[in-house]
DSSP file (Angstrom, degrees, kcal/mol; ACC not computed):
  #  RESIDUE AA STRUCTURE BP1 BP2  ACC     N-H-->O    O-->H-N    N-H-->O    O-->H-N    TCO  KAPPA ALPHA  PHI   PSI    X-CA   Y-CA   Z-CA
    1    1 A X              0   0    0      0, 0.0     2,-0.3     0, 0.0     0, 0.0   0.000 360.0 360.0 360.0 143.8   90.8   98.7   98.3
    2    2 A X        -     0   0    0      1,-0.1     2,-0.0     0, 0.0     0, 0.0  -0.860 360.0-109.7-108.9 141.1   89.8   99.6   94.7
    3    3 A X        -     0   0    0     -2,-0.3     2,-0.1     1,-0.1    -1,-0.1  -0.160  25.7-121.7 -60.0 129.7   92.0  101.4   92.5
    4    4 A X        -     0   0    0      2,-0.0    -1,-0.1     1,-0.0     2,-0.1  -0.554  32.9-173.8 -66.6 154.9   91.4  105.4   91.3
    5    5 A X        -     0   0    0     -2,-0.1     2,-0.4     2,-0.1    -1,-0.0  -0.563  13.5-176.5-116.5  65.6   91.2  105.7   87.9
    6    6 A X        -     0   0    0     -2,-0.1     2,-0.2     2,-0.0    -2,-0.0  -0.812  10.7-159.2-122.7 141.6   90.9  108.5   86.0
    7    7 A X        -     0   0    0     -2,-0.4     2,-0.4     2,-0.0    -2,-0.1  -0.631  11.3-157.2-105.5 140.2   90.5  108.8   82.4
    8    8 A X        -     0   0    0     -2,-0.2     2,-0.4     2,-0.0    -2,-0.0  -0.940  10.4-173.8-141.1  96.7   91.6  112.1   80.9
    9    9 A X        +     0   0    0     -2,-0.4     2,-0.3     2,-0.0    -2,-0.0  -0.931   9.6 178.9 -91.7 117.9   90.0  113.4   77.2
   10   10 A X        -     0   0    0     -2,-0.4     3,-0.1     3,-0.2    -2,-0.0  -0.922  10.8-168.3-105.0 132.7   91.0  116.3   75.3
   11   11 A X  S    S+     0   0    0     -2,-0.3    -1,-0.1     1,-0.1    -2,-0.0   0.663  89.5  24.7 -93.0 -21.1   89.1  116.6   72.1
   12   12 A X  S    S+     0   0    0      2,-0.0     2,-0.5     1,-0.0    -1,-0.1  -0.158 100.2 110.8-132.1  31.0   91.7  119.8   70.3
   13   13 A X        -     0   0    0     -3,-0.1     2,-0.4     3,-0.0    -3,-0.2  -0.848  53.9-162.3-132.0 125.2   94.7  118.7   72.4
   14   14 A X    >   -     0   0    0     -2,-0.5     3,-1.7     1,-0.2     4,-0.4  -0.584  21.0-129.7 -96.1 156.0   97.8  117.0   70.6
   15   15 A X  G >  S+     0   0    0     -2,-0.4     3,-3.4     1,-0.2     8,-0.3   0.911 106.1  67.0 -55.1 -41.9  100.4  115.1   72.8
   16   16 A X  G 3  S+     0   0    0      1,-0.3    -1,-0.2     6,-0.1    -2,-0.0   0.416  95.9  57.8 -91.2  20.0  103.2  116.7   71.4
   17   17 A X  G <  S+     0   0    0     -3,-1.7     2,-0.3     6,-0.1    -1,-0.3   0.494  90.9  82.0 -86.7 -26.0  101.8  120.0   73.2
   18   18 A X  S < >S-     0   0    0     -3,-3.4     5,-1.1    -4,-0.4     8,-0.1  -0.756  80.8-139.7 -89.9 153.2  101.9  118.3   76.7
   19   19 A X  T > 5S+     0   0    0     -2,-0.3     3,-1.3     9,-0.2    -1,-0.2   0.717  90.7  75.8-103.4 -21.1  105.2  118.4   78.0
   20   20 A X  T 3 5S+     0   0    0      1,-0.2     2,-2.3     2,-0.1    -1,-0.2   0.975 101.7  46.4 -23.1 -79.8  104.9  114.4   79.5
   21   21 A X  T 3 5S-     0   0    0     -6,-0.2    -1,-0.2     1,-0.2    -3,-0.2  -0.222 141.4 -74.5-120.7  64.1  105.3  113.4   76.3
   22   22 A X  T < 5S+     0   0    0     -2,-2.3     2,-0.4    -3,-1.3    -3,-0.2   0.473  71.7 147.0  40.7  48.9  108.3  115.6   75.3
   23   23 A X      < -     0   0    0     -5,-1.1    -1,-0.2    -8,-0.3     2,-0.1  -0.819  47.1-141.4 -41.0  99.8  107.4  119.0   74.9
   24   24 A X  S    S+     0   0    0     -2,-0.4     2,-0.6     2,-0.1    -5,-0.1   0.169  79.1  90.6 -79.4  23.0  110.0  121.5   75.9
   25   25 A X        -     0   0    0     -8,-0.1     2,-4.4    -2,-0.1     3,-0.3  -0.968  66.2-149.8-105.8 119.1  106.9  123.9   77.3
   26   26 A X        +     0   0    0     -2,-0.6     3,-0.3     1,-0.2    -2,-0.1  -0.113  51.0 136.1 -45.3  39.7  105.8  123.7   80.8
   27   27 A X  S    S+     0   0    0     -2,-4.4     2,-0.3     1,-0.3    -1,-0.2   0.778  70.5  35.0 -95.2   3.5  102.2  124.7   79.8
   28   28 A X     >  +     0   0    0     -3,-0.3     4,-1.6   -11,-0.1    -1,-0.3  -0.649  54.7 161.6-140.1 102.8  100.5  122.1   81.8
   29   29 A X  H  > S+     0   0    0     -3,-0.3     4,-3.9    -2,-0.3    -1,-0.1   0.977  76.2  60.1 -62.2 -44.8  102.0  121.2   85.1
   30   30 A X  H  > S+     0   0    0      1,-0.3     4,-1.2     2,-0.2     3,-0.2   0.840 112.4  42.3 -53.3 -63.0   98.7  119.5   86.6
   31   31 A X  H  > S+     0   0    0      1,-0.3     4,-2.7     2,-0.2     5,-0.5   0.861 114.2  46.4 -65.9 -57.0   98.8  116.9   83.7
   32   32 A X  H  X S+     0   0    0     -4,-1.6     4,-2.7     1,-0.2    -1,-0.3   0.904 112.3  55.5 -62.1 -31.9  102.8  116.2   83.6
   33   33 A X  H  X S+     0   0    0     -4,-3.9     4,-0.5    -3,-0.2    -2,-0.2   0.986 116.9  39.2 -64.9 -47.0  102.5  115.8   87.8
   34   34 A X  H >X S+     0   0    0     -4,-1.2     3,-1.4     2,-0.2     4,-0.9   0.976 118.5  41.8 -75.3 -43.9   99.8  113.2   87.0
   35   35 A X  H 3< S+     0   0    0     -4,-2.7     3,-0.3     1,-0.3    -1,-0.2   0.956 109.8  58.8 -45.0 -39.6  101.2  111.6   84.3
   36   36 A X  H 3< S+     0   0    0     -4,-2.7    -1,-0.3    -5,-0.5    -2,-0.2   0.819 118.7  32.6 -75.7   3.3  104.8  111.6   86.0
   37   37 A X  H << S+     0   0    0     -3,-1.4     2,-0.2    -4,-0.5    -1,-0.2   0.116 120.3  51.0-133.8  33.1  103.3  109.5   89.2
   38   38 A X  S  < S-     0   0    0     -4,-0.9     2,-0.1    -3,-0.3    -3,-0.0  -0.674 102.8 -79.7-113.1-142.7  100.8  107.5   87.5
   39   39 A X        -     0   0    0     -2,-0.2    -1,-0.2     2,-0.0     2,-0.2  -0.444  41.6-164.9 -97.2 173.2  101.0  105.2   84.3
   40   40 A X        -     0   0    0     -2,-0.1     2,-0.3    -4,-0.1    -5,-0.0  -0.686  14.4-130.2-149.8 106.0  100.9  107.1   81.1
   41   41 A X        -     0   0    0     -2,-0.2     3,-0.2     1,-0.1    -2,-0.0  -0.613  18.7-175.8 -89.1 130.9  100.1  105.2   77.6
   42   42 A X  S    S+     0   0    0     -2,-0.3     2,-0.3     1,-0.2    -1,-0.1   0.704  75.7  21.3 -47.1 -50.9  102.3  105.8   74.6
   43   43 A X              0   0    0      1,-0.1    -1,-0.2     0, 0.0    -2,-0.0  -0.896 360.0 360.0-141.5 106.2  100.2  103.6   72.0
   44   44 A X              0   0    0     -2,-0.3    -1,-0.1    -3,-0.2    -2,-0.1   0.420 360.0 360.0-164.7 360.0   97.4  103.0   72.5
């Protein structure tokens, strides 16, 4: 079986808005649920 992928671009959205990558606002759940059960790159 081949793997999902999905690739997720924001052009005006800074990381340290999403709360994944340690933001104390909840302002996007959908994104932090995928980020917390797939991979999520730091540097990249």
């Amino acid at each position: 079986m081949q793997p999902n992928i999905v690739f997720i671009m924001a052009d005006q959205l800074a990381a340290s808005f999403l709360n994944c990558y340690g933001s104390g606002v909840n302002s996007s759940p959908c994104l932090d649920s995928l980020a917390e059960s797939g991979i999520r790159f730091d540097r990249c």
